[in-house]
C-alpha positions as CSV (number, residue, x, y, z in Angstrom):
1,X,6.3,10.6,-49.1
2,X,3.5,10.9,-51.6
3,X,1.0,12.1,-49.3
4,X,2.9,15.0,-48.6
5,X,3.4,15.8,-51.8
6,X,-0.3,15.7,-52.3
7,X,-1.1,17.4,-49.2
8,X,-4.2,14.8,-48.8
9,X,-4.4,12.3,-46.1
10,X,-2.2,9.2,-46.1
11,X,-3.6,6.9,-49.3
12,X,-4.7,9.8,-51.3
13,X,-8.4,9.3,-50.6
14,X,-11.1,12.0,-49.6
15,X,-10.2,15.9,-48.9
16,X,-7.1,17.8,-49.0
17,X,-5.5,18.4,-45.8
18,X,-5.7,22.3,-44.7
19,X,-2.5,24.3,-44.2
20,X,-3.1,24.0,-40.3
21,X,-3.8,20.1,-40.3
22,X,-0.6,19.6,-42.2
23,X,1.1,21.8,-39.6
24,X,-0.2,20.3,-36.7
25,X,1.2,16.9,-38.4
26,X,4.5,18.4,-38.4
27,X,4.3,19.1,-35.2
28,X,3.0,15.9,-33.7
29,X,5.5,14.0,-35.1
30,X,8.3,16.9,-34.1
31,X,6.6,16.0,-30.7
32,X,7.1,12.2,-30.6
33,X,10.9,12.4,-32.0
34,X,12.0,15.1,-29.2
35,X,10.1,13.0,-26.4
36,X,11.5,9.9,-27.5
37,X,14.8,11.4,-27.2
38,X,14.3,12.6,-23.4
39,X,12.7,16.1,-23.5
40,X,9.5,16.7,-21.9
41,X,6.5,18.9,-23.2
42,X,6.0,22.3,-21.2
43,X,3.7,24.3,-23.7
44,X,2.4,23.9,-27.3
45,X,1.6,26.8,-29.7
46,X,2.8,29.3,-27.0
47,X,1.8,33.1,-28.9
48,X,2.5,36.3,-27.3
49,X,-0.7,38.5,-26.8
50,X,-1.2,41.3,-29.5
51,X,-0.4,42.1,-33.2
52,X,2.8,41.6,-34.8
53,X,4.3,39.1,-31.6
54,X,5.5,35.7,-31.8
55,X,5.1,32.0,-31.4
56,X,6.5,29.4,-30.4
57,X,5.6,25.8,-31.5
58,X,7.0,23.5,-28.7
59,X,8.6,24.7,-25.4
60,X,10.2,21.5,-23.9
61,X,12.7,20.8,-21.1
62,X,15.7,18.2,-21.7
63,X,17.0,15.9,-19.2
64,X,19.7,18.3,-18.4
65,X,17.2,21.6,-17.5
66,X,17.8,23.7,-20.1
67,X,14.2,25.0,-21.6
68,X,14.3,24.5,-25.3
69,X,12.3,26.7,-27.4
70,X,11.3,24.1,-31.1
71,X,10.1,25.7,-34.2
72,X,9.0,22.8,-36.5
73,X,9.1,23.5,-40.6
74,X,7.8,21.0,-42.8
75,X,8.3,21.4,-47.0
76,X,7.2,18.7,-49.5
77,X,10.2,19.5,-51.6
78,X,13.7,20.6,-50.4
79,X,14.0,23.1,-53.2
80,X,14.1,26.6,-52.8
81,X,16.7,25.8,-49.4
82,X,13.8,23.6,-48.2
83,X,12.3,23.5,-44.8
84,X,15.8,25.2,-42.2
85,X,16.1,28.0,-44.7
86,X,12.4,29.5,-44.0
87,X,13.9,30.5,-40.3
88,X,14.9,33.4,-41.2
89,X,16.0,36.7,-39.3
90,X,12.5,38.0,-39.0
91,X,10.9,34.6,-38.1
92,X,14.2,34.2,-35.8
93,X,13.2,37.5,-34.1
94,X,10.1,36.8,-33.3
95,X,10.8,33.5,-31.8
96,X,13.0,34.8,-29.3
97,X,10.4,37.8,-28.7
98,X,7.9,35.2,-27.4
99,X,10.5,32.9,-25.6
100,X,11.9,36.3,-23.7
101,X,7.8,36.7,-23.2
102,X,7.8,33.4,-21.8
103,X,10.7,33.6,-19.5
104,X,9.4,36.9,-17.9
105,X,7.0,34.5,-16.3
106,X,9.4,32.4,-14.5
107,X,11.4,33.6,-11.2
108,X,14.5,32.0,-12.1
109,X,15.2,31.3,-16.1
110,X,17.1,28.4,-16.7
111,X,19.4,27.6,-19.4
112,X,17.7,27.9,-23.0
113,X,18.4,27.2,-26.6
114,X,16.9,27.6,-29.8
115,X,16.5,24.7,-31.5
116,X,14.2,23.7,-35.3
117,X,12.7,20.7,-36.2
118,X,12.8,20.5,-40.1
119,X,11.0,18.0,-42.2
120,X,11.9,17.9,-45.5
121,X,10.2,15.8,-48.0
122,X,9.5,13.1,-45.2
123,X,13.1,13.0,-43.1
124,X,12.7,14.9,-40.0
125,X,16.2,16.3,-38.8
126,X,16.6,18.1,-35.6
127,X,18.9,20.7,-35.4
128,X,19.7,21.4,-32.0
129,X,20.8,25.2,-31.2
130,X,20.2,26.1,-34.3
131,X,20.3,29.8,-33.5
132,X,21.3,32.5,-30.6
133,X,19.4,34.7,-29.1
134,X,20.6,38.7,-30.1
């Protein structure tokens, strides 16, 4: 899509969109496609407290009970490995840090999975359990 490319709203006019309204984008339409498909919203933007923890961009539940943990990447371009290869081991880690965070919270933790949201010049692809917890 062109307006990603230019990183301005959709038609090109008036200011460039900031880093964190492109984000928020992402994750909006992340949002709509996993909703559509059955999973329901628990938290948004869920951050650990403190320096050098994690966050987590959608916690949802699926139809079945497991609690899925989303990180949503969006890239204009797919070069470079494009949007699934920026989940690294580091960024990885510090997912699960905040979902294990998270689950301290609940009595009983259900099933869970770890699942990314990529978009990629325009084409959103889910990829569900996308990596393990270690």
């Amino acid at each position: 899509m062109d307006f990603l490319k230019k990183n301005t709203p959709a038609g090109g006019a008036g200011k460039p969109l900031t880093r964190k309204q492109t984000g928020d984008a992402a994750e909006a339409r992340a949002l709509d496609h996993l909703q559509r498909a059955g999973l329901r919203l628990l938290e948004r933007n869920y951050r650990t407290p403190g320096r050098g923890g994690g966050e987590i961009d959608l916690i949802m539940r699926d139809p079945a009970g497991t609690l899925v943990f989303v990180e949503v990447r969006q890239r204009a371009s797919i070069s470079h490995g494009g949007a699934a290869a920026s989940v690294g081991g580091v960024k990885q880690r510090r997912i699960v840090f905040a979902a294990r965070h998270y689950l301290m919270r609940l009595r009983e933790p259900p099933p869970c999975r770890f699942d990314v949201v990529t978009i990629d010049a325009g084409q959103l692809s889910w990829l569900q359990a996308a990596f393990d917890a270690f």
